[in-house]
N, C-alpha and C positions, 0 to 999 in steps of 0.2 A: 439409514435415516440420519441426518444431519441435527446437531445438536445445538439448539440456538440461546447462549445467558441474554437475556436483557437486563439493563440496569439503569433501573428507571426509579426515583420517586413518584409519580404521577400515575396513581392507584386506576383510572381509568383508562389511560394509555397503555401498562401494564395489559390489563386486563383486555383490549380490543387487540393489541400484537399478540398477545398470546391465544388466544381465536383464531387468527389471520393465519398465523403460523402451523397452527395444530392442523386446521382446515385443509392446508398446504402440505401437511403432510412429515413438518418437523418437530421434534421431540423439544421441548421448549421447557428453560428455568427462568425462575426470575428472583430477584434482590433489588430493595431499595436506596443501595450504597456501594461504596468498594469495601467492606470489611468481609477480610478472610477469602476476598477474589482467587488470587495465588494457588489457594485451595481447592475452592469451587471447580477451577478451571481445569485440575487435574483430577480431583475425583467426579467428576462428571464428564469427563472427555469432552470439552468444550469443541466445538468446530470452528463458532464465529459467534461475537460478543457485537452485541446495540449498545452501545455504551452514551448514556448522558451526560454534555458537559456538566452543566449546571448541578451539583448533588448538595447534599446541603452539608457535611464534612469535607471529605477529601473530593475536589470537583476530576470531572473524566481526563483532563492532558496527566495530573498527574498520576492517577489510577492507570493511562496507557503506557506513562514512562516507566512505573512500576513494574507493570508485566515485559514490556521491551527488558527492563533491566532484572529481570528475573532470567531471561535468554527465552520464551515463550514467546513462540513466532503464529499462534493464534489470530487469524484476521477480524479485527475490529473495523465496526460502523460508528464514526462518531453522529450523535442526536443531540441537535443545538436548536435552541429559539432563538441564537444570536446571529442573525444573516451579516455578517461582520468578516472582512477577508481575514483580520487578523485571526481568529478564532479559528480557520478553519486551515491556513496556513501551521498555526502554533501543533493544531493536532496530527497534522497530513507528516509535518516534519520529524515529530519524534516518533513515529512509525505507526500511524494508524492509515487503514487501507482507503477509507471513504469516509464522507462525512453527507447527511442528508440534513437539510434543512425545518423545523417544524413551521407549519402545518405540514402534514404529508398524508396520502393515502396509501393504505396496508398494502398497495397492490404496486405501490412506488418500491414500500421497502422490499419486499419480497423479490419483485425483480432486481434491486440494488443487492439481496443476501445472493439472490443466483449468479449474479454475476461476479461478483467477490469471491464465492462459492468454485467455480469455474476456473477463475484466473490461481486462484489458488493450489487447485488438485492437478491442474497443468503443469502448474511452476515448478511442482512438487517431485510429477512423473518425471520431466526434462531433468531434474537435478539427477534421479535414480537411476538415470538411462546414461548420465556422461561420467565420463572414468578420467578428466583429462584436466591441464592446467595448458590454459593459453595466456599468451604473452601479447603485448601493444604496445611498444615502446617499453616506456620504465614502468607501465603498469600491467600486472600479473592478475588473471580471473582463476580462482580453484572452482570447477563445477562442482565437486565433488562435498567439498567442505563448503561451499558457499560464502569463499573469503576472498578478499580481494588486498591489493597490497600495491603499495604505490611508491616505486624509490625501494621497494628492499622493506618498506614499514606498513604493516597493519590498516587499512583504509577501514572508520567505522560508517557503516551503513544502513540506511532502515531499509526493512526488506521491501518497500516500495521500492528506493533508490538504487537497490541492488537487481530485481527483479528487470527497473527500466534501462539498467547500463546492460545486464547480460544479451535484453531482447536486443538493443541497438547494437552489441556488438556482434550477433549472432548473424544481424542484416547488415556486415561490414558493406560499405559501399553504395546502397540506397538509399537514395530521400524516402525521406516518411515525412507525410504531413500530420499533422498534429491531431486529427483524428483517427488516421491507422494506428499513432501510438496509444492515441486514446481506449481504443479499439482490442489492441494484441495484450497493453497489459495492465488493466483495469478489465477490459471485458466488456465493456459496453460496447452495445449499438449504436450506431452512427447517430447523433441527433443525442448525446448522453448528457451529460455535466458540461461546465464550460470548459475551453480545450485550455485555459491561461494555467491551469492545474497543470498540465505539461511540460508548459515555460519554466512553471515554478519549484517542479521537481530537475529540470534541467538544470536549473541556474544552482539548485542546492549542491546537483551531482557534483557538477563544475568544479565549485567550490573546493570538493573533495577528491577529485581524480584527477586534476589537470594540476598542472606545475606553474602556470599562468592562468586563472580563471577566464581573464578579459579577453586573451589571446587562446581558447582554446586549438589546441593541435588533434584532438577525438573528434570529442563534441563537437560538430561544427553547425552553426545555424545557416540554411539554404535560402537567401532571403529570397521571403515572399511564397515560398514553395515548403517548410520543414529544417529537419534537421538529419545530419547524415554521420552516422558514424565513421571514423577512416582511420586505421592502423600506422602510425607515424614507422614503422619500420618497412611499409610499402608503398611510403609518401615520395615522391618526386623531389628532386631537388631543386 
């Protein structure tokens, strides 16, 4: 049984997810702030955190940076009433899994916790199942540690970014359109969030694994079709 914090101010939201949840069939905490999180999340064996931007202390990005910088790789749902790309970009980037919109129905979030849910115990098996460090040019993936390194130096990553470089490089050499990735590692069904979430985790990876962003030599965008990962040490000359 999966163990669900929410963290909500909003005594009647509270109250209806935690219904929704129970109903469902998960073991469910709740708190109206980030105080003493850190805690909560290890003496309750957290699985996946509903987390609220808006709190009325410490608001949710930084309550997410806290746990990211804690080394607590627990998947979070950001919960925002601010339908705002900045807001939901600022959250996705310092390592939160998903973000749902309010209003929403219990039946939205729950299928968003299963999917979350999903992509996560997979991520998890494949890391425990690989024993190996693979190479792509000057960038190096540890399956084992879950580190990556670029040039010889440390590449930091949120485990969204990490989880989309390993699945693309795993499919060296195929396009994937932006809802297969959407699909393999978020988890969603076809018809899920909008796919610009993809772009926007691509362009962050970019950033951080490529030697040239603009020119990437991995990452490559397939116009019109995706994106395709490709090994600069079996690139053509």
């Amino acid at each position: 049984m999966a163990r669900i914090l929410i963290v909500d101010d909003e005594p009647s939201l509270v109250t209806l997810l935690t219904y929704n949840l129970k109903k469902s069939g998960y073991e469910v905490y709740s708190q109206n702030d980030g105080h003493n999180i850190i805690e909560t999340i290890k003496d309750k064996q957290i699985d996946l955190i509903l987390l609220d931007v808006m709190l009325p202390d410490q608001n949710g990005v930084e309550i997410t940076r806290d746990i990211r910088a804690a080394k607590i790789d627990v998947p979070i749902i950001m919960v925002t009433a601010l339908d705002e790309e900045v807001d939901k970009i600022v959250g996705l980037e310092i390592g939160a899994d998903d973000y749902i919109t309010k209003p929403f129905s219990p039946r939205e979030v729950i299928a968003r916790i299963k999917a979350v849910l999903r992509r996560f115990e997979h991520g998890q098996k494949r890391q425990e199942e690989s024993d190996n460090i693979q190479t792509y040019g000057n960038l190096a993936i540890d399956y084992d540690k879950m580190a990556v390194q670029l040039n010889g130096e440390n590449v930091k990553l949120t485990p969204k970014e990490y989880e989309l470089l390993t699945y693309m490089a795993q499919r060296e050499g195929r396009v994937l359109d932006r809802e297969t990735i959407l699909h393999g590692v978020w988890g969603y069904d076809y018809g899920g969030p909008d796919t610009r979430m993809v772009d926007m985790h691509l362009s962050h990876l970019r950033d951080k694994v490529e030697n040239d962003p603009k020119h990437p030599v991995m990452l490559k965008t397939v116009r019109g079709m995706g994106y395709r990962f490709e090994n600069p040490e079996k690139a053509e000359d």
